[in-house]
C-alpha angles and dihedrals in degrees: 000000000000085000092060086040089050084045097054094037084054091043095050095042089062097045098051083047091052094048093050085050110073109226107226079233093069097032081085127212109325117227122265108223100217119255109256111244114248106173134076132196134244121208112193124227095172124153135251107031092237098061112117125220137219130184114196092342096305118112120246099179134247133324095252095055103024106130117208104278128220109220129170109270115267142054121346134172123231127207124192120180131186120172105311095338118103139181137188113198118180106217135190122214119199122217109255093012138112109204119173119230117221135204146155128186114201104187122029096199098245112112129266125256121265117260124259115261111260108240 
């Protein structure tokens, strides 16, 4: 008899300890915080449609096909380039923000077209 009283002390006792002690199976998923968002977008209005830009020396493509590009928040550097024009912009982009770059050439450099002859 006092075997079967020290068994179902001992078993007691484990079983009161495993219940005080959470198992990691029934914590239960913890909750992921979500990432903070360090990046912004930039959508392109650049004329003419054959300029091509560049952001941070990497090519983006041309005015005409430029889609709205996701960059790291802070200070870039924007290249357009259209025959022998070019322009450098610094632009900030602002985490969580779409903010649309503009731009216009008006010369391209290359020279104009002869007038027509007078009749």
């Amino acid at each position: 008899m006092t075997r079967s009283l020290n068994i179902l002390l001992v078993a007691c006792a484990l079983g009161t300890a495993a219940a005080a002690v959470p198992s990691p199976v029934w914590a239960g998923p913890k909750a992921k915080k979500p990432a903070p968002q360090t990046e912004g977008i930039i959508t392109w209005k650049v004329t003419p449609e054959s300029v091509v830009i560049f952001v941070d020396g990497k090519k983006i493509g041309t005015a005409d096909k430029a889609k709205p590009t996701r960059l790291k928040a802070g200070q870039h550097l924007i290249k357009l380039v259209w025959g022998k024009d070019e322009a450098e912009e610094p632009f900030t982009v602002v985490a969580n923000q779409e903010i649309q770059f503009e731009y216009a050439f008006e010369d391209s450099g290359k020279p104009a077209p002869a007038p027509a002859p007078e009749p």
